[in-house]
N, C-alpha and C positions, 0 to 999 in steps of 0.2 A: 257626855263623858261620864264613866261612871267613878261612883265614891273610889278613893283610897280608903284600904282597910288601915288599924290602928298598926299593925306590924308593918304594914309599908309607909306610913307617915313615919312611924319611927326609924326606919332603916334608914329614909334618904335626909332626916333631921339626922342623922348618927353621922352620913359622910359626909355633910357641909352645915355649919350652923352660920352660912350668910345669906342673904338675898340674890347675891351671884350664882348662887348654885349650880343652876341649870349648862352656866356660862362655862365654869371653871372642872366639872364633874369631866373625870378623865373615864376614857373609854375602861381602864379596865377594872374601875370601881362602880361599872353602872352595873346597877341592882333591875334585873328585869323582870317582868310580870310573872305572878304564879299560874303557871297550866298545868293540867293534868298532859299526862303521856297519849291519849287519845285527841283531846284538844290539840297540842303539838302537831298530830299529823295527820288531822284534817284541815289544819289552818296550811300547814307545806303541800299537801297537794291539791286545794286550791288556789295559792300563789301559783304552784309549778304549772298548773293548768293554764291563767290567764299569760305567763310565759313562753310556754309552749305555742298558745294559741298567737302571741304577736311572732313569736321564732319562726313557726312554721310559714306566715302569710309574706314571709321575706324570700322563700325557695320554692313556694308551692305553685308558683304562677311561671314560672322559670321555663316547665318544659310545657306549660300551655298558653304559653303568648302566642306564637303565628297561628293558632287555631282560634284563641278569641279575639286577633286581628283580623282576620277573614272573615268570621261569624260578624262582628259589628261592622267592618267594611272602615276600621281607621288607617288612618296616615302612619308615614313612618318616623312621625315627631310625639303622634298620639301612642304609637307602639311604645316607644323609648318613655315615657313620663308615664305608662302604668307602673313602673316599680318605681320611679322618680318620684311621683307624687306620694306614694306611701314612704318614704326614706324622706322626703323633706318637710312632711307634719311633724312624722315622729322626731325628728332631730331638733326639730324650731320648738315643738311642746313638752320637750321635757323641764325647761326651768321653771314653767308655769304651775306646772303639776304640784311640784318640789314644794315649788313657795305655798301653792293653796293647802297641803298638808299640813300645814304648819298655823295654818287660819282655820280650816274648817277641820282640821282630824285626820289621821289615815284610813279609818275602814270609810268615810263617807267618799275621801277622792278614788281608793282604788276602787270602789264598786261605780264609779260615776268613769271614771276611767273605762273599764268594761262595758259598761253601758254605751259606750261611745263608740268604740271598735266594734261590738253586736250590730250596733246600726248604720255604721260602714261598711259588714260585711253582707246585712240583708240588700243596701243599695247598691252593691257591686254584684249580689247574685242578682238582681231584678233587671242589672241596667240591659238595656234597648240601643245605647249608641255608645261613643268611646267618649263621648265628653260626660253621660254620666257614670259612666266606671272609671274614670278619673277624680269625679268627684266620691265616690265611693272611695275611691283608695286615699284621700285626704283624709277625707272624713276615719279611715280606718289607721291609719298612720295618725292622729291625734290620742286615741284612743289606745294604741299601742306603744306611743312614748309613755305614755302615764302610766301604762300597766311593768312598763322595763322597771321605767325609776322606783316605780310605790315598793313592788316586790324588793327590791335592793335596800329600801329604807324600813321596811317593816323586820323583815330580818334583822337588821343594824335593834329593831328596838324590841325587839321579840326574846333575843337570846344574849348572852354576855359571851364579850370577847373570845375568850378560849375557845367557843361551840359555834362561831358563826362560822369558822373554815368548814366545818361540814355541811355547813344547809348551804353556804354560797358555792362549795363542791355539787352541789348535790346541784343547782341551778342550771351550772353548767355543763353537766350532764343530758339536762333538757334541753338546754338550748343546743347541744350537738347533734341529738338523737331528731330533733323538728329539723333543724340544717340535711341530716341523713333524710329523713323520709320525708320533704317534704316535696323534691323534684320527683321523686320514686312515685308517691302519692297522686301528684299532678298528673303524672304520667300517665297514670292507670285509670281517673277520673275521665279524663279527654278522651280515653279509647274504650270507655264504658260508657258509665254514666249521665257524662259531659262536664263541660268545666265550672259550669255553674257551680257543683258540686264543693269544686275548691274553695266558697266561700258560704255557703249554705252550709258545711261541717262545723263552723265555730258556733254556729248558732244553740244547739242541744248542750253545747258542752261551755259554751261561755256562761251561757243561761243558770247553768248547776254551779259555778262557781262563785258566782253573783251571788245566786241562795244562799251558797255555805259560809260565804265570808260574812253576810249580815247576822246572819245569826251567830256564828260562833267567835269570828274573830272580835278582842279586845284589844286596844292598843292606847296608855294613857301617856301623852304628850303634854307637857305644857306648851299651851299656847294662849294666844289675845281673846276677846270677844271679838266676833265675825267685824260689826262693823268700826271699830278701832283696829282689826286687824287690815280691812280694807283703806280706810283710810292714811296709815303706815305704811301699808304696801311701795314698796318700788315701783310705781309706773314707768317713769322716766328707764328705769334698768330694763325694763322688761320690754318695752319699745325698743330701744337700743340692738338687746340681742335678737330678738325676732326679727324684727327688719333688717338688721346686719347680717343674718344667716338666712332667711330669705333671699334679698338679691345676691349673695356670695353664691350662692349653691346654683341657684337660678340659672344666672349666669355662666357657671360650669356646663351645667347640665348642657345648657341652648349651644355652647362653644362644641361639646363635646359630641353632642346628636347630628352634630352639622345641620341644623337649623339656619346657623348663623355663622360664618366662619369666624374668628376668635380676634379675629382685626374689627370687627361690625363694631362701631359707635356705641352702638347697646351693649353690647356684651362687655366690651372695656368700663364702659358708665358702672354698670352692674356687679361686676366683679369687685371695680374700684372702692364705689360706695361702699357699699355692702361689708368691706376691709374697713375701710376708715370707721364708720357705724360701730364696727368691732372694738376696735380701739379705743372710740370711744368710750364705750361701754365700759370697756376695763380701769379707763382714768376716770370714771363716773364712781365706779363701784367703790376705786381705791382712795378717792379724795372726797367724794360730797354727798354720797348714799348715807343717809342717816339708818337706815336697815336695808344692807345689800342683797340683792338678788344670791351674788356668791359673794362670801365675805373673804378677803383678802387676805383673814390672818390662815386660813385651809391651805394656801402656798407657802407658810412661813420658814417651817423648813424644807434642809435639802430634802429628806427621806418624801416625805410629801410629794416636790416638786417632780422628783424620779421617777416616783411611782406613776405619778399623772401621766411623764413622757413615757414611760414603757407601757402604760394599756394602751396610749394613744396611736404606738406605733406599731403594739401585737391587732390593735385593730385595725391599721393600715395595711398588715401585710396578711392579716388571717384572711380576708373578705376577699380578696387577690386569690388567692385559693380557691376559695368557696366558688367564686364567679368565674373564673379564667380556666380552671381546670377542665369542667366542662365543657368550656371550649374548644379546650384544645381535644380534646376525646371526639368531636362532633367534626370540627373544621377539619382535622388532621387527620385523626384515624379512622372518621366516616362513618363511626358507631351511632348507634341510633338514640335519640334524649334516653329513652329507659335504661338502656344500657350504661346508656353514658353515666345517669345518677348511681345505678349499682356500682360503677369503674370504682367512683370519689368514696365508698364504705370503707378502703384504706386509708381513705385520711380521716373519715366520720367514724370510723371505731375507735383509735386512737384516743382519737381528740376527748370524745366523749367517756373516757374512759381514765384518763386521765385529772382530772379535778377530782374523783373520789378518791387517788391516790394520794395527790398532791396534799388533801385535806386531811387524809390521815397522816401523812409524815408530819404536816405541823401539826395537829393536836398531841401525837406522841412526843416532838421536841421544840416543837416552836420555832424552828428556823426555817422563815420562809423566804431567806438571803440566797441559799442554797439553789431552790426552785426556782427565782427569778433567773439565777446566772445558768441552771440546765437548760429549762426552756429558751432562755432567748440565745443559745451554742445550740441546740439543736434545730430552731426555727431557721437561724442562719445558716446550718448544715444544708436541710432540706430545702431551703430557696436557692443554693447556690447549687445542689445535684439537679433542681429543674431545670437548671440551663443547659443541660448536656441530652435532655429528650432530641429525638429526633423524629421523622413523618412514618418511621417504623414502629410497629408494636411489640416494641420491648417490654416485656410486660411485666418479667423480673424488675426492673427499674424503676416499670410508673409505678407499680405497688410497694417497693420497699421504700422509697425517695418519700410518694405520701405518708407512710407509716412511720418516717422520720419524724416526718413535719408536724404528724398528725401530734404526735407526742409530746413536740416540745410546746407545740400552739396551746393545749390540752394542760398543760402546768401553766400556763401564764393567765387562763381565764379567770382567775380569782385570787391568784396568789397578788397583784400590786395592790389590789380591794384589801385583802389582808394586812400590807404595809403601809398601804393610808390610813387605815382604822386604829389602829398600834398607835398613832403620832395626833389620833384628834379627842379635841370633847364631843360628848354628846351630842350637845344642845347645837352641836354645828352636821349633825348626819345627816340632814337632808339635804343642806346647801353643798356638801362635800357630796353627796352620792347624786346629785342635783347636773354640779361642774361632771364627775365622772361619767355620766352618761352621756351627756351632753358633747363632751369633748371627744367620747369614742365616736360615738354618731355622725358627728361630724368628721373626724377622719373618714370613717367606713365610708360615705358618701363622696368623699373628695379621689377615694384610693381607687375605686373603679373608675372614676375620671380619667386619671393621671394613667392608669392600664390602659384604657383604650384608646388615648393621645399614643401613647409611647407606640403602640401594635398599629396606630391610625398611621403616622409618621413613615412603617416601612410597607404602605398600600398605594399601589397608583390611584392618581387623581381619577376622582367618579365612586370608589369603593368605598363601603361603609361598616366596620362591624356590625353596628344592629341588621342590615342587609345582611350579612353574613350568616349571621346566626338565625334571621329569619329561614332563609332559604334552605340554610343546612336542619334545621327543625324539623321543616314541611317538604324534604326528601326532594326538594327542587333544586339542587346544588348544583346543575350542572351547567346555570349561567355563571354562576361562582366560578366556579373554576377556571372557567374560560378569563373572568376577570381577573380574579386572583391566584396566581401559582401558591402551591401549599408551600412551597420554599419562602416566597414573600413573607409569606404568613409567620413562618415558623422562624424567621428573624426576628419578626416584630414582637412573637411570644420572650424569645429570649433575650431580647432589649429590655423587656418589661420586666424579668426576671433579674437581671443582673439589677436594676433599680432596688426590686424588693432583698434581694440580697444584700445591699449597701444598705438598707432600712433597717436589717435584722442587726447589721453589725453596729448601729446607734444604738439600739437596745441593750447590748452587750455593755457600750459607753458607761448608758444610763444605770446601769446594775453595781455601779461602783459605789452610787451617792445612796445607796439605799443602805439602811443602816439596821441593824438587828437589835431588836428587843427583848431582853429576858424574859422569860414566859413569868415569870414571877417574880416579884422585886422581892430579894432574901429579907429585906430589912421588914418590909411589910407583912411578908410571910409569917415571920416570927414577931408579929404583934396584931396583925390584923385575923381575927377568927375563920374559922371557916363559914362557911356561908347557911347551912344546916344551922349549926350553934350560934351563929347571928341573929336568928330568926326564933331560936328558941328561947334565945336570953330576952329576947324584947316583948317575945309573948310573956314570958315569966312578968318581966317588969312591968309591961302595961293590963294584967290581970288585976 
């Protein structure tokens, strides 16, 4: 870590003269590192990259699964747990990540991060069978939880309050544009190059990101010495949640692949555990964690706690989108994957398009009360005109309904980020952006569950979505259909629908307890300097 210069000793001696500092330092007094205007944005689009590069590997395989199920000759339990397994590293590793930040540094975990999903994705272009391109996509899903969180807390320590609505605008912008091309992408690999391609691409570009953040990125944290910091560590918390989101997810997954039907001894043991393990964890953290994993005062208030439920549940209902839409393009209207990913650009233009507005209206006024309550009326618009599709290609309808949705999803990706950061200190951003990914992760993972139980429910006994979408992939659909009528189908789409519709209108609930923060406290205004002249009165004094 390098020196503090005498103008930064002096600044952060100026906003606390206790030893709590770190504790007590409110978001919108933190005084963040000096860069140049070049430094700034080489250091964002290296974040945006290692971003991009976990974003994309969530869509990219999407419309190349039955062709690298055929190539490696897997099962239809090993077909379902290629995107399983990357979705439940990344979810179970991001509090680990969090906390090692905090021990070892940020530029050393997110480049060790990197480092990790590179080597998931050379083992998934190499694999030979489906058990090791499952191990590949663990291994690549470890590496891509770490790269979600780091990016989300290097920002939090890179920029002050006011300026981070545009870089976490800006995030979300990549993450919609890799959501866009990353089915598109796949599509075009498998019928060129081959699919291998879809994971041999992060390799040049992860590699360049790696470079640039070791060299240019800075980032000075207080934290412990390594092995005082290990020793302090959470074990206990950190067993707790990994294992308790391991067998919960687990367990989904095996109910939901039909593996296992959902009565199976295992699967109830699993699910069970796995819940209580949770719980536990959470009365660990709040009564005998002498340093928590996530510290319990980051829920203290309402604004906080709202916030948490409305990413939790824009990530419940956006990922239902993302995964089902295509669906329904493929099962129902018989379009082909490529086409089918160009259909979803009415909801991936939107969406993506959206966080850079939303980040400028709060930097112009700061109310980002406003944006929580558009987005989550328009999320609920556009989930409730899904339910009126039918097995006709209305085409006015599937593109305007997405273009709803696409909008209101699109203000909510960083706007509740925004009204959590408002209400914390500092010295708690990575155990707060730690819980926050964590917790969307976890929905995203549960919410394709709970979609393909509700559309499993109106399928005769023997049928399987992942069959379903096998066969409709790989232009073999015409065992499908003899099984399943597109009317069955298109029941169990709009069962699912009216679900995420009641989900949208919690979020609406949730939008009441969220509370607005003056962009400037007047009183502080009128005594606290500007930031320029802060900097210059202290070089004056310590000359």
């Amino acid at each position: 870590m390098s020196a503090k210069t005498p103008i930064e000793k002096a600044a952060r001696e100026e906003l606390s003269d206790n030893p709590l500092a770190p504790v007590e330092t409110r978001m919108s007094d933190y005084v963040p590192p000096v860069m140049s205007t070049l430094q700034r944005r080489v250091i964002m689009v290296s974040l945006c990259l290692t971003l991009f590069l976990g974003a994309l590997d969530v869509t990219i395989i999407s419309t190349a699964l039955p062709t690298i199920a055929r190539e490696l000759g897997m099962t239809s339990q090993q077909y379902a747990w290629i995107s399983s397994a990357f979705t439940l590293a990344n979810t179970t590793s991001t509090p680990v990540w969090a906390k090692a930040s905090d021990i070892f540094g940020r530029r050393g975990i997110v480049i060790a991060s990197a480092v990790v999903f590179m080597a998931g994705s050379l083992i998934c272009a190499l694999a030979r069978d489906g058990t090791m391109l499952i191990g590949g996509r663990v291994v690549q899903g470890l590496g891509s939880g770490g790269s979600l969180v780091m990016v989300t807390i290097i920002i939090g320590d890179l920029f002050a309050l006011k300026d981070r609505a545009k870089y976490y605008g800006l995030t979300g912008i990549v993450w919609g544009i890799a959501s866009a091309v990353g089915p598109v992408l796949g599509g075009v690999f498998v019928q060129t190059i081959g699919w291998r391609w879809c994971f041999y691409i992060n390799l040049p570009f992860d590699g360049l990101a790696i470079v640039v953040l070791f060299f240019v990125l800075k980032v000075e944290v207080e934290r412990e010495p390594v092995m005082q910091g290990l020793r302090t560590l959470d074990w206990t918390g950190l067993v707790l949640i990994i294992a308790g989101s391991i067998l919960f997810l687990y367990g989904l997954e095996v109910g939901a692949t039909n593996a296992k039907p959902w009565s199976a001894p295992i699967v109830v043991c699993m699910m069970t555990i796995g819940l209580a393990l949770l719980v536990v964890f959470m009365v660990w953290e709040a009564r005998f964690a002498a340093k928590p994993v996530i510290p319990g005062r980051i829920f203290s208030k309402a604004t906080n706690m709202a916030a948490f439920v409305l990413a939790c549940l824009h990530s419940l209902c956006f990922i239902s989108f993302d995964f089902f839409l295509p669906l329904y393009s493929q099962v129902i209207l018989g379009l082909s994957p490529l086409i089918s990913g160009v259909t979803l650009f009415a909801l991936i233009v939107p969406l993506s398009c959206m966080p850079v507005v939303g980040s400028i209206f709060i930097r112009k006024t700061g109310n980002y009360v406003f944006l929580c309550y558009l987005g989550a009326t328009l999320m609920t618009l556009g989930s409730g005109l899904f339910i009126s599709f039918k097995t006709e290609r209305e085409w006015a309808k599937i593109i305007t309904f997405q273009v709803i949705t696409g909008i209101g999803a699109g203000l909510l990706f960083q706007t509740p980020l925004i009204a959590l950061q408002n209400f914390l200190h500092q010295a708690d951003m990575a155990a707060a952006m730690s819980a926050y990914n964590f917790l969307r992760n976890l929905c995203t993972s549960i919410s394709v569950v709970i979609g393909s139980v509700l559309i499993q429910h109106s399928l005769p006994a023997g049928s399987s979505i992942t069959s379903l979408h096998s066969t409709q992939e790989t232009g073999a659909g015409h065992e499908t259909v003899e099984i399943v009528s597109k009317k069955q189908y298109m029941n169990g789409l709009r069962n699912m629908w009216i679900f995420y519709t009641a989900i949208c209108g919690i979020m609406l609930a949730a939008c009441v307890f969220i509370k607005q923060k003056r962009k400037v406290d007047t009183a502080e205004e009128a005594s606290v300097e500007s930031e320029p002249e802060k900097r210059k009165n202290i070089e004056e004094a310590t000359a």
